[in-house]
Rosetta silent file (secondary structure, phi, psi, omega in degrees, C-alpha in Angstrom):
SEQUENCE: XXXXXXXXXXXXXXXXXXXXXXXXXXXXXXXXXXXXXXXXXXXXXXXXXXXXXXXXXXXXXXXXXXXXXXXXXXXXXXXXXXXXXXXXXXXXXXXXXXXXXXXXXXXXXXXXXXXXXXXXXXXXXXXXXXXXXXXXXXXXXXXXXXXXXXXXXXXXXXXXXXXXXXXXXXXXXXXXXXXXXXXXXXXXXXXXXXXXXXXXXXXXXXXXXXXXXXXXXXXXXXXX
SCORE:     score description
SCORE:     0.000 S_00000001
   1 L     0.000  137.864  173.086   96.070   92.217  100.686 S_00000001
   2 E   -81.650  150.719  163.574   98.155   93.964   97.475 S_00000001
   3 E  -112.658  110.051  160.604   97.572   92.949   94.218 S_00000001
   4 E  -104.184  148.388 -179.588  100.470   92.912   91.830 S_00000001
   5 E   -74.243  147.290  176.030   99.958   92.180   88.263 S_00000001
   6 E  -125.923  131.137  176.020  102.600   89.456   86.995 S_00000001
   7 L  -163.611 -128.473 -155.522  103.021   90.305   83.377 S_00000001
   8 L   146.646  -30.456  151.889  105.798   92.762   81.491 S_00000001
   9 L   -53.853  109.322 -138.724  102.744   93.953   79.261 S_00000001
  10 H   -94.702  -36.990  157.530  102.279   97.290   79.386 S_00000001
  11 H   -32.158  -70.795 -157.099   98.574   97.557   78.011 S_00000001
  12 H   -63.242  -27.837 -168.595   97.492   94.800   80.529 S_00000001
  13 H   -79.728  -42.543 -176.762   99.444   97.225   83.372 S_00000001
  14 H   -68.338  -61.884 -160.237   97.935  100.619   82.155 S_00000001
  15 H   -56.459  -59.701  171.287   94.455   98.901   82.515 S_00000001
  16 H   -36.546  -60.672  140.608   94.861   97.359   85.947 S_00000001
  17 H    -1.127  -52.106 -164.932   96.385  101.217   87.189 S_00000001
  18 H  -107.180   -8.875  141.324   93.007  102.464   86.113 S_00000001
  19 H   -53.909  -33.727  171.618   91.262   99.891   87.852 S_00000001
  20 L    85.572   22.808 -169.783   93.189  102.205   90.841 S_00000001
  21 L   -79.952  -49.836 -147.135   93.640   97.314   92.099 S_00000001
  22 L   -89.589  114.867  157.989   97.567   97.466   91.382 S_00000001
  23 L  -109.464   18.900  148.262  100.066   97.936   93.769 S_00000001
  24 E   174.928 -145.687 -153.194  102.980   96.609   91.807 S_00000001
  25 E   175.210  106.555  174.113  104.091   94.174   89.433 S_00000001
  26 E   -79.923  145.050 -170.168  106.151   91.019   88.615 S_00000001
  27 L  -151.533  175.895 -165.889  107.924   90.252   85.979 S_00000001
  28 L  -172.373  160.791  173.118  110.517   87.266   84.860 S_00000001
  29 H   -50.426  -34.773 -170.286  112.249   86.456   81.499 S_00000001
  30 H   -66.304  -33.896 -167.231  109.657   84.347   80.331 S_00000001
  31 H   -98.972  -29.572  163.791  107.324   87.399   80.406 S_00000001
  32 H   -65.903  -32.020 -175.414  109.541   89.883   79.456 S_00000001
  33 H   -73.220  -24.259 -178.770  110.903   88.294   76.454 S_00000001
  34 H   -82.633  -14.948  150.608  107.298   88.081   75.050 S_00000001
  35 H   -40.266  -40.772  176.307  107.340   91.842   74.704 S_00000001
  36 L    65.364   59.892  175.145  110.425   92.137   72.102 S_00000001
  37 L  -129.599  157.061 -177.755  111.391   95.304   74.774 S_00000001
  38 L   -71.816  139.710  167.469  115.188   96.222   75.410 S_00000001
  39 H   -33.737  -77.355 -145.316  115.018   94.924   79.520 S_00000001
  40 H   -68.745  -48.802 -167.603  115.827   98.086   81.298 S_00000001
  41 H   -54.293  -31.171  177.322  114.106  100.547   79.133 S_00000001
  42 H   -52.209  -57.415 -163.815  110.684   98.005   79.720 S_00000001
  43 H   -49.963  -46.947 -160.887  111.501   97.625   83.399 S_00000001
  44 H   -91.658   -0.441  168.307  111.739  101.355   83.812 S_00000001
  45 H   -80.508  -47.779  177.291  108.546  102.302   81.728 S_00000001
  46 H   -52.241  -53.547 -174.630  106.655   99.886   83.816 S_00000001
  47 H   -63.459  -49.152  172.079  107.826  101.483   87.326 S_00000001
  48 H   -21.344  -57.541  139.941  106.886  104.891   85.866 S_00000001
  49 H    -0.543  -72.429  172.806  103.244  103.416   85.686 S_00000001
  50 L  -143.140  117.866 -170.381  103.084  101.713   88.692 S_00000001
  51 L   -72.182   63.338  174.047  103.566  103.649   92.081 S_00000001
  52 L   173.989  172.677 -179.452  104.813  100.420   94.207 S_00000001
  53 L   -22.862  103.983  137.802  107.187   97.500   93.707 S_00000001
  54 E   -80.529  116.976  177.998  108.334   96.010   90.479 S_00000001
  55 E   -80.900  138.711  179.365  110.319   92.897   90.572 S_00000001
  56 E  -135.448  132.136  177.395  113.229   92.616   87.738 S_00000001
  57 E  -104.676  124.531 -174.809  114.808   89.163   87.566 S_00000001
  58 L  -103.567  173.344 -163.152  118.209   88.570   87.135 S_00000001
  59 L   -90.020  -34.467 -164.874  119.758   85.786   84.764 S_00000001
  60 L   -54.323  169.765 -163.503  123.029   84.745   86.751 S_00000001
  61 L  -146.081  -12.194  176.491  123.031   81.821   88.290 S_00000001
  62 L  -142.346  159.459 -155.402  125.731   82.171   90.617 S_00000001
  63 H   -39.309  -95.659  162.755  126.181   84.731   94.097 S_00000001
  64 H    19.633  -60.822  156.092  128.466   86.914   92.491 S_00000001
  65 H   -76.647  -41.660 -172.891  126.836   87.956   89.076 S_00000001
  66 H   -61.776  -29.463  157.215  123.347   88.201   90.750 S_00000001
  67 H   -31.725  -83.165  142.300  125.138   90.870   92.623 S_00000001
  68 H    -8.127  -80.398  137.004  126.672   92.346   89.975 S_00000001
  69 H     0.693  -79.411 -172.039  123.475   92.010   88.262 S_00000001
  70 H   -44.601  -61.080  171.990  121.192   93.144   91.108 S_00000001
  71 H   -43.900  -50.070 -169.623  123.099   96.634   91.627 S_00000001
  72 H   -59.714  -34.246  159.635  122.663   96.991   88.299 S_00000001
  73 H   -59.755  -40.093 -172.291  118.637   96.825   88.193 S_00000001
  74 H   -65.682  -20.850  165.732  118.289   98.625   91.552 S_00000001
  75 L   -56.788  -16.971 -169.689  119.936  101.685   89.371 S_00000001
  76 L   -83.237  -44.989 -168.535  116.748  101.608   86.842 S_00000001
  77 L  -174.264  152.564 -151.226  114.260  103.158   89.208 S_00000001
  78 L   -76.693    9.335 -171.606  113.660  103.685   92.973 S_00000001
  79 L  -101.766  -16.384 -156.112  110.918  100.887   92.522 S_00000001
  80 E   -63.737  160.596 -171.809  112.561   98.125   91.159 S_00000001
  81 E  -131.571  119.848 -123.184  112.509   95.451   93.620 S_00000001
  82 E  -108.843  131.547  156.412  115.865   92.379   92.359 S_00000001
  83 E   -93.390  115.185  176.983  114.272   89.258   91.890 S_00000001
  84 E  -117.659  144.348  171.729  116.702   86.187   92.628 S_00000001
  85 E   -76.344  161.930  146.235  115.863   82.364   92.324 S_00000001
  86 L   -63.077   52.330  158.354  116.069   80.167   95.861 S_00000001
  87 L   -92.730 -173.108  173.124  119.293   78.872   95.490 S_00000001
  88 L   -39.227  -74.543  173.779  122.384   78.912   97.533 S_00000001
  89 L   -44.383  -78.833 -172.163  123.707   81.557   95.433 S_00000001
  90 H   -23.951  -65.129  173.614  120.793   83.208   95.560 S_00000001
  91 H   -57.396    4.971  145.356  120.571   83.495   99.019 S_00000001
  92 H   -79.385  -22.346 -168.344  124.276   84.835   99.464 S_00000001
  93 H   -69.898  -84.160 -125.153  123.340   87.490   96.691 S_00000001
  94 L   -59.544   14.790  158.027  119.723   88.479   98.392 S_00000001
  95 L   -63.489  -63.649 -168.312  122.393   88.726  102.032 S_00000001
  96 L   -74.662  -88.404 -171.942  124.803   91.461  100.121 S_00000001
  97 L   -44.052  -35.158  175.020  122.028   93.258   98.307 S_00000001
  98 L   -91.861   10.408  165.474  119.667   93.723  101.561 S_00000001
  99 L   -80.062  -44.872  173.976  122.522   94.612  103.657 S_00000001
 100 L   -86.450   34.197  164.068  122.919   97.356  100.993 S_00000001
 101 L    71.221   15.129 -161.562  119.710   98.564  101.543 S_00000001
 102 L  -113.044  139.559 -178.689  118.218   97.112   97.811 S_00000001
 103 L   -98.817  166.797 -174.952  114.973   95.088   98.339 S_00000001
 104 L  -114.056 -170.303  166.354  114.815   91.443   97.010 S_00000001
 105 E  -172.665  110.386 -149.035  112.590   89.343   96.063 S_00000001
 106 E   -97.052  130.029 -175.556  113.495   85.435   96.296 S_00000001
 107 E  -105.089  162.432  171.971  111.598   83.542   93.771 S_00000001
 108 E    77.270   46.720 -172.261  110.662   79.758   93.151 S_00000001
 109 E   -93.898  144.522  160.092  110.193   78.891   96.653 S_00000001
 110 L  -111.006   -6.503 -154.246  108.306   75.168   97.183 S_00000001
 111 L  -139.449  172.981 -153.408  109.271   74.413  100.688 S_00000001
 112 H  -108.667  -41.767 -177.995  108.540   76.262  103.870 S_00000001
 113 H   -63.276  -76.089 -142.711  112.769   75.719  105.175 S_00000001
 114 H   -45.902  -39.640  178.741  113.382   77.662  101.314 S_00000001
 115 H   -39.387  -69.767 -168.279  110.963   80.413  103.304 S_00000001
 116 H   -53.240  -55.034  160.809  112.835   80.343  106.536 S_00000001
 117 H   -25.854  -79.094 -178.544  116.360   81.008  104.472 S_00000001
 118 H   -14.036  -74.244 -141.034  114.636   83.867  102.493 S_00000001
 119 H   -49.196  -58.274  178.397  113.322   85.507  105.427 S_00000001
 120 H    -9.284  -50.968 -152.444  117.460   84.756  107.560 S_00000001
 121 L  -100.714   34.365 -171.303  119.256   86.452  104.767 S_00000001
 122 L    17.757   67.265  136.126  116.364   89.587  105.058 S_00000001
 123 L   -71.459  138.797 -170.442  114.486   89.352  101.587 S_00000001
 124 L   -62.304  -61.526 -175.415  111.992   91.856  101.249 S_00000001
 125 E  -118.231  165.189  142.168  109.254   89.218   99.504 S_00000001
 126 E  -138.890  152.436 -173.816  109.723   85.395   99.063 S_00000001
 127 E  -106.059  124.183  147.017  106.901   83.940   95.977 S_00000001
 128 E   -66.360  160.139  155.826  105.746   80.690   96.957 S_00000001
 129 L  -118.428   95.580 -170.718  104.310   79.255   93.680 S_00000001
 130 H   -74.583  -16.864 -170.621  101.374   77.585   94.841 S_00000001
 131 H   -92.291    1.000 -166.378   99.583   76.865   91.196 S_00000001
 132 H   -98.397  -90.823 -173.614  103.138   74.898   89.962 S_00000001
 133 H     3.083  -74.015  159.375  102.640   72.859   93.465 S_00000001
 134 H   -13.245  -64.506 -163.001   98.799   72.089   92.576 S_00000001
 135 L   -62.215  -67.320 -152.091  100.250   70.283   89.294 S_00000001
 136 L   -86.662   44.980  143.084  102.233   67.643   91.024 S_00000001
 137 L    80.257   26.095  166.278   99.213   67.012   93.737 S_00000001
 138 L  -109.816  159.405 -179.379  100.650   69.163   96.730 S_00000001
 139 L   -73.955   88.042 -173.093   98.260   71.889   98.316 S_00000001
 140 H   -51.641    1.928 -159.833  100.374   74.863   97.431 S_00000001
 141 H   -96.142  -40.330 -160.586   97.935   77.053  100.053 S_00000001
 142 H   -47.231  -32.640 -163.938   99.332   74.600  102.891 S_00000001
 143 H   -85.501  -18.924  179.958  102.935   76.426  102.241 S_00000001
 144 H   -63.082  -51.506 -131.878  101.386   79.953  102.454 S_00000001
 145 H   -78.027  -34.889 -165.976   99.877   78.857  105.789 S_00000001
 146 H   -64.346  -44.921  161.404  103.119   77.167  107.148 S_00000001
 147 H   -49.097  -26.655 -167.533  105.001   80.277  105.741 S_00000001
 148 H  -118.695   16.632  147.891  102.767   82.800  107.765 S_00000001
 149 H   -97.991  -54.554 -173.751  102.809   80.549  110.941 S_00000001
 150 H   -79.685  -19.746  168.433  106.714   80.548  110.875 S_00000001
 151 H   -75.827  -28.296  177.700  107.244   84.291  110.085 S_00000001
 152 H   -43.265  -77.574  170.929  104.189   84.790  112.803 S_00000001
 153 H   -16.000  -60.393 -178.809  106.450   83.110  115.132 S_00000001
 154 H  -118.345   10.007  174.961  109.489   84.965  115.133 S_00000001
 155 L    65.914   30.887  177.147  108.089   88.132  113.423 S_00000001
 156 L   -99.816  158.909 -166.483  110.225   88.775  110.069 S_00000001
 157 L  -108.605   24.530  149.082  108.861   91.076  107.867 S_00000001
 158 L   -41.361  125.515  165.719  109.623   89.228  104.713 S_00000001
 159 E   -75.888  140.009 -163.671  106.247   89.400  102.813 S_00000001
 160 E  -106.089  115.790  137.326  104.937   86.206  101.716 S_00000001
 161 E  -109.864  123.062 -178.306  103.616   86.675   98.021 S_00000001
 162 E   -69.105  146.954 -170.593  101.876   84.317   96.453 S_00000001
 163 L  -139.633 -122.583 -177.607  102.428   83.547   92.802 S_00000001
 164 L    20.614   40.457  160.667  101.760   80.704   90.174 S_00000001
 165 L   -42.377  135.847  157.448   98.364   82.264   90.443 S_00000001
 166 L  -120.884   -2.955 -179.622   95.942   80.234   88.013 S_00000001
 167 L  -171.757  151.072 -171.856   92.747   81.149   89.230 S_00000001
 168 L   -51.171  -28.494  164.730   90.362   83.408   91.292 S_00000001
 169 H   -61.042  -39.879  174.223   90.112   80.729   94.290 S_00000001
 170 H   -65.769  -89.347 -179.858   94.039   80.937   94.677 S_00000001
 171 H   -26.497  -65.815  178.426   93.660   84.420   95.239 S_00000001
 172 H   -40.569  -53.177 -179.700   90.673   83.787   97.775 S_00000001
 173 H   -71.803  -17.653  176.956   92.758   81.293   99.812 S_00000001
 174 H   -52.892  -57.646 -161.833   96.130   83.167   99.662 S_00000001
 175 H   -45.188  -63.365  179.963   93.764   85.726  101.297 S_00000001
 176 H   -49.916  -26.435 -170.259   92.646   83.654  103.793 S_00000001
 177 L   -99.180   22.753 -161.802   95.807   82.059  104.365 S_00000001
 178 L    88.174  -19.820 -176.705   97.256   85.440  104.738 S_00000001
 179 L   -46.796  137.148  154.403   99.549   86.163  101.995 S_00000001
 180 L   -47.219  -47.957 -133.642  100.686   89.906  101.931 S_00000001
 181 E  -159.974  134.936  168.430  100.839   90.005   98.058 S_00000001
 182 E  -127.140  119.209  167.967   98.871   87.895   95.269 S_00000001
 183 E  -109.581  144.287  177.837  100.627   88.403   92.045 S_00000001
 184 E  -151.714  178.012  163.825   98.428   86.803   88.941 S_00000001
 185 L   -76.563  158.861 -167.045   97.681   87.516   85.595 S_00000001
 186 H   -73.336   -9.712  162.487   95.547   90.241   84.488 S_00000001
 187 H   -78.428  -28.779  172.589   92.527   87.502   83.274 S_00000001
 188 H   -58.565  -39.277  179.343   92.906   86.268   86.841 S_00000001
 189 H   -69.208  -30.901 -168.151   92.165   90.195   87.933 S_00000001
 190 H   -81.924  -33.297  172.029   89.491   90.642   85.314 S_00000001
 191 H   -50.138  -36.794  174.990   87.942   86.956   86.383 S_00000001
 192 H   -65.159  -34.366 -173.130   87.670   88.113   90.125 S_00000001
 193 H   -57.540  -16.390 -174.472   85.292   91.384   88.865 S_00000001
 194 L   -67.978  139.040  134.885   82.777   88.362   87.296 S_00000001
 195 L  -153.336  154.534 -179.887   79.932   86.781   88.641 S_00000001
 196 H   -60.750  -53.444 -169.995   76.953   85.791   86.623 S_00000001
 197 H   -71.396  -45.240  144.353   74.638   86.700   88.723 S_00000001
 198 H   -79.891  -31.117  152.600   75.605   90.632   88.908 S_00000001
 199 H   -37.996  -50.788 -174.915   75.352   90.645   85.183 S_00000001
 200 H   -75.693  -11.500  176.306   71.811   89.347   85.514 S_00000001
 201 H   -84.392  -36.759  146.447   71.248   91.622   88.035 S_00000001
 202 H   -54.875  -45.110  177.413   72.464   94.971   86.028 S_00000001
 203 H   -64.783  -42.944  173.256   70.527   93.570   83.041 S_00000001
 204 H   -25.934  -75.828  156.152   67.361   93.372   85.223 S_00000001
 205 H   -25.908  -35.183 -176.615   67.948   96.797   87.000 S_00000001
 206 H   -82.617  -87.481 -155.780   68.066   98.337   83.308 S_00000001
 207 H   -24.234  -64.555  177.616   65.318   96.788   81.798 S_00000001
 208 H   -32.339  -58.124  160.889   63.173   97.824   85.004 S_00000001
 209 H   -25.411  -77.320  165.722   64.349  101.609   84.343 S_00000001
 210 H   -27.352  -86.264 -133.209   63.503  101.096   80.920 S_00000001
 211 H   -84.775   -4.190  175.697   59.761   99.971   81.106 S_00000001
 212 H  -101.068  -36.558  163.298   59.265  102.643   83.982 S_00000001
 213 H   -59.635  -52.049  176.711   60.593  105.388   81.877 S_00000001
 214 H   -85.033   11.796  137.032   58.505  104.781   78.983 S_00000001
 215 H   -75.372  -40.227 -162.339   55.647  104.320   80.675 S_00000001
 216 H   -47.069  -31.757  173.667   56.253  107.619   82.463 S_00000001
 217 H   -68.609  -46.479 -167.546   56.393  109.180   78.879 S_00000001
 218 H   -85.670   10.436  137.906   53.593  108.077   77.830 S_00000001
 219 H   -73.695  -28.299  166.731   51.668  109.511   80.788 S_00000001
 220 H   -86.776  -38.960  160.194   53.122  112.987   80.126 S_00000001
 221 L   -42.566  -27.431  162.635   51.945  112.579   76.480 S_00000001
 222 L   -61.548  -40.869 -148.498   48.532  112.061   77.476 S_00000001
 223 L   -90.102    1.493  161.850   48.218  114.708   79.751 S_00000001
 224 L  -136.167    0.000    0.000   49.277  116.903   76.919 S_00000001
């Protein structure tokens, strides 16, 4: 499974990188805008960074501009990957742009038919958002699995990555359920490295060290 970070923070990006975890990295207005960075110049500092996808989202709203648009991101760096929403339009853009060789990557999917579109009009990714699902009481894991039974089926190589991460269990079941790609935030990445229980186990392991080294000293101090 890939991990991409979904942030637009460049600290939280450098760290993950040096974890050697990240193999790309989502981003959206909402997260870019909390930066105060000119778009492209972020977008193309990020890919620099990070050897593997980066999604850049564009603002149009209809087939035409996202085009427009789209070329224009795929121009920042050979990584960028066009991020579209799963609309109509969208899906006439992410048609044009993977015909022209640019990969996409159709966001805000809820439904398993928005999946089946994606993959038709050959997007690269599609992001279910399985933690937005959660809030209004559907199993957002159900749509990875439905998603990776109907691409199973006929074999498109649209990647299913899951997104609305909120917590280290979404990331277990995308896994389980298959997902290609889990993009979350980097406290979701630092949350998976936890458990209680290796901490108590490292403190132990020390301590133990300790009290056998300093007896050991104080056996070669006798003996001299």
């Amino acid at each position: 499974m890939k991990f991409f970070l979904d942030t637009a923070n460049l600290d939280e990006i450098r760290e993950g990188v040096d974890w050697g975890l990240i193999d790309g990295v989502t981003t959206n207005p909402s997260l870019v805008s909390k930066e105060g960075r000119d778009f492209k110049d972020l977008i193309y500092e990020i890919c620099n960074i990070v050897n593997g996808p980066i999604s850049a989202e564009v603002i149009a709203t209809t087939s035409e501009q996202m085009v427009t648009e789209g070329r224009e991101l795929a121009k920042i760096h050979k990584h960028v990957v066009v991020k579209v929403p799963l609309t109509a339009d969208g899906l006439k853009a992410t048609k044009i742009l993977s015909g022209e060789k640019i990969n996409v990557n159709v966001t805000l999917c809820f439904s398993a038919t928005q999946a089946l579109l994606a993959a038709k009009v050959g997007a690269a990714y599609v992001s279910p958002f399985v933690g937005r699902l959660d809030d209004i009481s559907q199993d957002g894991m159900d749509l990875i699995r439905d998603i990776r039974t109907i691409y199973s089926n006929y074999r498109y190589p649209t990647q299913i990555l899951a997104a609305s991460i909120r917590h280290p269990i979404h990331v277990l079941e995308a896994a389980k359920a298959a997902a290609d790609v889990a993009t979350m935030p980097f406290k979701v990445l630092k949350q998976m490295a936890k458990h209680p229980l290796t901490d108590i186990g490292l403190k132990q392991f020390l301590a133990d060290w300790d009290n056998f080294a300093k007896e050991n000293l104080l056996k070669t101090e006798k003996v001299s």
